[in-house]
N, C-alpha and C positions, 0 to 999 in steps of 0.2 A: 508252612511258614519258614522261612528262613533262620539257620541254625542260630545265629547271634540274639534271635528275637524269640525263638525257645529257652535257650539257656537264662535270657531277660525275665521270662515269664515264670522259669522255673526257680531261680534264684529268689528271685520277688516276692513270691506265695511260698515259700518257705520259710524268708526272713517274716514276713508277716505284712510287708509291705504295702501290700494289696493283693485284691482278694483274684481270684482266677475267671469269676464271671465275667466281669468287665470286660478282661484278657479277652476271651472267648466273645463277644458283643464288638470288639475292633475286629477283630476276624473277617467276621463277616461283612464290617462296613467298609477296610479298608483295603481287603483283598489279601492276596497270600504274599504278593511282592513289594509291602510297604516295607519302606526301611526302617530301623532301629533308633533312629532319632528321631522320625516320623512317628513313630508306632508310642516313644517314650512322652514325645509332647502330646500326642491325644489323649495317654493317660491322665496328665495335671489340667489339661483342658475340662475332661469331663471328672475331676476332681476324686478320680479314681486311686487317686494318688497323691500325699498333700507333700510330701518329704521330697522336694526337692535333689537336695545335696544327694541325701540317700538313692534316689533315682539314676541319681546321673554317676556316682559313686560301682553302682551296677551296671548302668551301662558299657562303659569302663570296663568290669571285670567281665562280664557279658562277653562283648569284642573279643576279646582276649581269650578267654577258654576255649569259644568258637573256632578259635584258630585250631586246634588243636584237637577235639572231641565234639561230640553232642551229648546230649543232656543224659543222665543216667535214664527219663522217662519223658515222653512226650506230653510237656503240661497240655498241651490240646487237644489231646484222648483221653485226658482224664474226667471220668462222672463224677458231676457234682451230685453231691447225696441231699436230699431234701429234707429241712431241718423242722423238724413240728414243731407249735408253737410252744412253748413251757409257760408255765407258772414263775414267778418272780419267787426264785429261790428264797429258803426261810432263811435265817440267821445262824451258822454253824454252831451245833450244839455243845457246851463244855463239856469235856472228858475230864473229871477231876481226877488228878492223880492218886494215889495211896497215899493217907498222911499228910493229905494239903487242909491247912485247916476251912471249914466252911462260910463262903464268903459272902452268901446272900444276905438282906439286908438284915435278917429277922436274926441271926444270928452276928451282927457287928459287934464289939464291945460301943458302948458309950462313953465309958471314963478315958483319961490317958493314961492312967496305971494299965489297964487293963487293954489298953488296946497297943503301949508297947510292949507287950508279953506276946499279945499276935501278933506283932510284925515281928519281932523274932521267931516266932514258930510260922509263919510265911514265909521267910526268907530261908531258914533251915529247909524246910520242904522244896523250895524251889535249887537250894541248893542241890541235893538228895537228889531230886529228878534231873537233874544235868542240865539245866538251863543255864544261859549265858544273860537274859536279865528279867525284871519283874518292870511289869507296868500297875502305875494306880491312878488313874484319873478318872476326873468326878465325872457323869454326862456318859461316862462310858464302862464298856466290862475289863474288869481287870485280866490278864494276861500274863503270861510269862512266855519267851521265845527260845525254843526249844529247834537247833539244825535249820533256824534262819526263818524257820514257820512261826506262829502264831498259833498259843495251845489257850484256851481262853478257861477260865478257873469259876467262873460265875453264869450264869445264864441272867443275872439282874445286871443293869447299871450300878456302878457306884453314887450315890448322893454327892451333894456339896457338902456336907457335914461331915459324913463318912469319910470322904478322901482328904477334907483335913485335919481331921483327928489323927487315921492311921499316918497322912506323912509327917506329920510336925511330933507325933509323941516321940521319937525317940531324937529330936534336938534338943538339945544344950538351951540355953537360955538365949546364951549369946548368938549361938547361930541363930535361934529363932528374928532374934533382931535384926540381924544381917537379912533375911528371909524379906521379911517386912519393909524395911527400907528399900530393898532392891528389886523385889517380885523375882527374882533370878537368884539360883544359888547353887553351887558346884561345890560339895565337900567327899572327903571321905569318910566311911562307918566303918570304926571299928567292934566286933561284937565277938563273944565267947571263940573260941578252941581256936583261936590262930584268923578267923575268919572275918573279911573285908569287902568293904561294898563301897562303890564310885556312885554319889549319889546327884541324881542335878530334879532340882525341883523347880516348877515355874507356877503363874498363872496365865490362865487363859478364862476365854468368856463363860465358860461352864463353871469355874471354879479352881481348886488347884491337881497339877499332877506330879508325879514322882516316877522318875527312872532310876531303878538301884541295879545298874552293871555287880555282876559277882566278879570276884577277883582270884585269882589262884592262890591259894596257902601255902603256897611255896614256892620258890623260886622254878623255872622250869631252867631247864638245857637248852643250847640251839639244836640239839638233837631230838628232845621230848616237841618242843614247838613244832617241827618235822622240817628241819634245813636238812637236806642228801650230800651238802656240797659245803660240809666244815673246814675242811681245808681254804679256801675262797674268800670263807668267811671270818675265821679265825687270823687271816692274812691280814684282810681289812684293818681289823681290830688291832693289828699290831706295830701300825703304824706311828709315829711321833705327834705329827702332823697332819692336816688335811679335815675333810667335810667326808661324813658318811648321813645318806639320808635314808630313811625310811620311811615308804610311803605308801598308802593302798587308802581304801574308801573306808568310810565310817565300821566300823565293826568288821575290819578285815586279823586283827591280831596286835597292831603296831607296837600298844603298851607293851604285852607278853615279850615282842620280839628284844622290845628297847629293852625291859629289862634283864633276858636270857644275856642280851650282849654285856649288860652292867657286869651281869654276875660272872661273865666268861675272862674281862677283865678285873673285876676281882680277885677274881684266883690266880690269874698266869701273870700279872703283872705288877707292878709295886710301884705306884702313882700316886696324885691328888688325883679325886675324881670329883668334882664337883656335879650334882645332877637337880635339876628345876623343872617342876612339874604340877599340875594343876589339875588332881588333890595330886599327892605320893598318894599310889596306889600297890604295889607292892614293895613294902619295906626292904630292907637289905644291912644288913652290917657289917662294918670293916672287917675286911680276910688280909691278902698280901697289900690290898689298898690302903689308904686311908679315902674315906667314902660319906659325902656328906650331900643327905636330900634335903633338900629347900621345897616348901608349899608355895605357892602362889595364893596371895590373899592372908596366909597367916603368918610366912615366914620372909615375905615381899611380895610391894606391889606387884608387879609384873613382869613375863618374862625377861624384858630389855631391859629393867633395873637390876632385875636378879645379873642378869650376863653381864654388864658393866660391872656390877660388883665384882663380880668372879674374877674380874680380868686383874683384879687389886689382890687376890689371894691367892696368889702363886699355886693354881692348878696347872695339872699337865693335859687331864680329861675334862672337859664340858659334854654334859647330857642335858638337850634343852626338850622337855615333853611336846612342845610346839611350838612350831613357827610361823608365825602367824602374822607379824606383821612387817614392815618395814624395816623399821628400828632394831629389830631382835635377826631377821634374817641379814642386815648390811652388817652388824657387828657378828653375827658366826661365819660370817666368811670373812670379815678380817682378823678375828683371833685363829680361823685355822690357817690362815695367810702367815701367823707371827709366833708357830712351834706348840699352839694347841691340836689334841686331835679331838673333834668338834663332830659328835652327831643327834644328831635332830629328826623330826617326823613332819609329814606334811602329809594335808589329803589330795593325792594325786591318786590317777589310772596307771601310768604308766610312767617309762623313763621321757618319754618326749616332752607331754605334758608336766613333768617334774619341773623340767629345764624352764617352760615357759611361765609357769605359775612363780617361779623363785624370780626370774626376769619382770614380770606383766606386775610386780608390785613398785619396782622405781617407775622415776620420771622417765620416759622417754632421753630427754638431757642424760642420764644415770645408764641407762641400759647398755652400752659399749664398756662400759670402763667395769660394770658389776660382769659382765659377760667375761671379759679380759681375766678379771679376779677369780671367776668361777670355775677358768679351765685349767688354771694356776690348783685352786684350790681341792678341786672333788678328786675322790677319792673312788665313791663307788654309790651307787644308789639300788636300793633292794625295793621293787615295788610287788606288793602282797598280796593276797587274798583269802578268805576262808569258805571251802566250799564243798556242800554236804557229802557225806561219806558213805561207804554202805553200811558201816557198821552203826549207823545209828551218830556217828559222833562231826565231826567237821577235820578236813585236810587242809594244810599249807599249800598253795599254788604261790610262788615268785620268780619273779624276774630277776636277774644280777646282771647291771652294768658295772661294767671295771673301767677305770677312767685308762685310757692307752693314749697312744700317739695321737692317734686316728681320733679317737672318741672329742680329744684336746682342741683338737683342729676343729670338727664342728661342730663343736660350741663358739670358738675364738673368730668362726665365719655364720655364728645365726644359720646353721643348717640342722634344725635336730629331728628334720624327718628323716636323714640319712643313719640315727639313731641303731633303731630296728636290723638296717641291713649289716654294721658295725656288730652287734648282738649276735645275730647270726650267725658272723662268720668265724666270731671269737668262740666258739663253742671251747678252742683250745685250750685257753686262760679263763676259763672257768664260766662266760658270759652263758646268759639263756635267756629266750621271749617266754612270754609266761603263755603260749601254747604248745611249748614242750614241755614246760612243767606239768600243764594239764595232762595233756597225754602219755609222758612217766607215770601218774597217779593212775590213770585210764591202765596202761598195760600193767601193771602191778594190783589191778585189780582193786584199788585201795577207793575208787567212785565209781559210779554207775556207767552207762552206756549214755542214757536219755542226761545226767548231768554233764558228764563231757561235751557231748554236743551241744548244748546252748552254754557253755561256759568259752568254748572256744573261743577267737577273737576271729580269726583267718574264713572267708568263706569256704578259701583252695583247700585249708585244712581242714573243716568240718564235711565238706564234699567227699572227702580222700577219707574220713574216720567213718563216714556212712558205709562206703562202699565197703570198709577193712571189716566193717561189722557185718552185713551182709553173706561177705562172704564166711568170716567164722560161724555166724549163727543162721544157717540158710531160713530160719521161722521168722526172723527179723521183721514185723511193722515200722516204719515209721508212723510215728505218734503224730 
């Protein structure tokens, strides 16, 4: 087959695309000298392949390598191994940790005296084991998420009964009320030795469930968080003015991060700092600051009421926990337009998508003139990740845009795929794609082999980290 239509088939049954039989079934129908475009429409034809985009995305980079190389192995000499049939795997068995108290039914309390004494001695234990949260819902087994896995604490379902006893006994009255009226409810738990839980409770058709996020008992560093590049960061923060955002996906760090920066200007600078967040989940007290957290729901409606307020109390810093709607992101980019320095969180991937998701919530009408403001305005955007370690614990992977000339320009021209290549070149001024973050972590030994490679973003780079590995560990499988 031809080199561009190997590299197709090798990239493809890697990514997971489609499977390599098929691959081998055009082969032989289509001959050795079909072309690449040829070869990729028979695939979605015989529905061998449904991802589109992603197809042609490859093809694309396919072409391209070809120019250059062939494939590290010829996907069309490879055996395929023949797979017997299995049994429908059982249900993974619980591994209770030491000291989790025991969760099957027979042993639940029944009163709520008694059952918030075990969800204190739950949540302790789950502390203790170094999980990052506890699940309890009814219809299902309880869990706590231990390195992003799923360690499960019960081999029973929990009841409807059970899951609401254990989550409502340790609310207040009033939030119970709030509870009730809303079926939705986001607070924080404060409980014995410094120790806090981000708690969000719902119902659904089994009953009700409860996510209680652990919180850190103290403040961290941007150094403990694991930023390599304080200098960069520190810089940011030092600003008068301007938009700093922080962004990454559900459960990548953001709180931790936003508040290490609280606390970093806490200390080195003597400000109003105004901060709004929904609950406050790591407290903080005035240092060189004066420092004042607002709740959302207890200390104000909502973000964009809290922020209009702010703009009446002679702050110099705004810390908004999210951004999330219209009204709250137009007004943090005109107070860091008018001598605020204004940072905020949002759940993006990256720097491009930052740009577009901040833009894709005005009107189309609005989108020139918020773009206009926005290249005015930013400052720098950290986009994050958490991702497992070898030590058992989790690593900081980010990205750092620094808003420059260039970066200014395309936004001011709606071009933020040129983004990336801006990132790249600015390694100088401190800039990084967050697969050289990876790959710092990778050579400093701090993740794995097998997590590197599926964590990467780049094909060209996880191609070039296969081979780098190869060569160090000639016993190398790919998995």
């Amino acid at each position: 087959m031809k080199r561009d239509i190997k590299w197709l088939v090798y990239l493809g049954v890697e990514q997971e695309l489609f499977e390599l039989q098929p691959c081998l079934d055009l082969k032989q129908s289509l001959g050795e000298e079909v072309d690449i475009v040829a070869f990729a429409e028979a695939l979605l034809e015989q529905k061998a392949c449904t991802d589109f985009d992603g197809l042609q995305t490859l093809v694309e980079q396919a072409y391209g390598l070809a120019q250059a190389d062939t494939p590290p192995d010829d996907p069309f000499q490879r055996k395929i191994a023949v797979v017997e049939e299995t049994k429908e795997e059982e249900p993974e068995q619980a591994i209770i940790p030491e000291g989790m108290p025991d969760l099957s039914t027979a042993n639940l309390p029944t009163d709520e005296t008694a059952a918030a004494d075990f969800m204190r001695k739950l949540l302790q234990a789950c502390h203790e084991m170094g999980a990052s949260d506890l699940h309890l819902s009814a219809g299902a087994r309880p869990f706590a998420r231990h390195t992003r896995n799923l360690s499960y604490l019960s081999d029973e379902n929990l009841t409807d009964e059970a899951s609401e006893l254990l989550n409502l006994s340790l609310l207040s009255d009033d939030l119970k009320k709030r509870f009730t009226d809303r079926q939705d409810l986001d607070f924080a738990l404060p409980l014995g030795k410094g120790e806090r839980y981000r708690v969000n409770l719902m119902c659904h058709k089994e009953g009700i469930a409860g996510t209680y996020r652990l919180i850190p008992n103290k403040v961290p560093t941007l150094s403990e968080v694991g930023f390599d590049d304080l200098e960069r960061i520190k810089k940011l923060l030092s600003y008068n003015n301007g938009l700093i955002l922080v962004t990454g996906p559900v459960g990548s760090g953001k709180t931790v991060t936003l508040a290490a920066m609280m606390d970093e200007i806490n200390r080195t600078r003597n400000d109003h700092v105004i901060a709004v967040e929904e609950p406050i989940e790591i407290v903080q007290d005035s240092k060189e600051c004066h420092l004042t957290q607002r709740e959302v729901g207890r200390h104000t409606k909502s973000f964009s009421s809290a922020l209009k307020g702010a703009l009446r109390q002679d702050p110099d810093i705004i810390v908004i926990g999210e951004m999330r709607d219209l009204e709250t992101i137009e007004m943090a980019i005109s107070a860091s337009e008018t001598g605020h320095l204004v940072i905020g969180t949002l759940h993006t991937a990256d720097a491009a998508n930052t740009l577009n998701r901040v833009l894709d919530v005005f009107p189309a009408s609005q989108q020139t003139q918020i773009r206009i403001m926005l290249s005015h305005a930013l400052r720098g955007i950290i986009c994050q990740n958490l991702i497992p370690a070898v030590d058992g614990g989790m690593a900081l992977a980010y990205e750092l845009l620094i808003c420059n000339t260039a970066v200014r320009a395309l936004i001011h021209e709606n071009k933020p795929e040129g983004l990336v290549n801006v990132m790249e070149t600015g390694a100088s001024e401190g800039m990084r794609v967050m697969d050289k973050s990876i790959l710092s972590l990778w050579e400093k030994d701090i993740i794995s082999d097998k997590v590197a490679l599926s964590s990467l973003k780049s094909d060209m780079k996880r191609h070039q980290l296969r081979e780098l590995i190869k060569l160090q560990r000639p016993t190398y499988a790919h998995e």
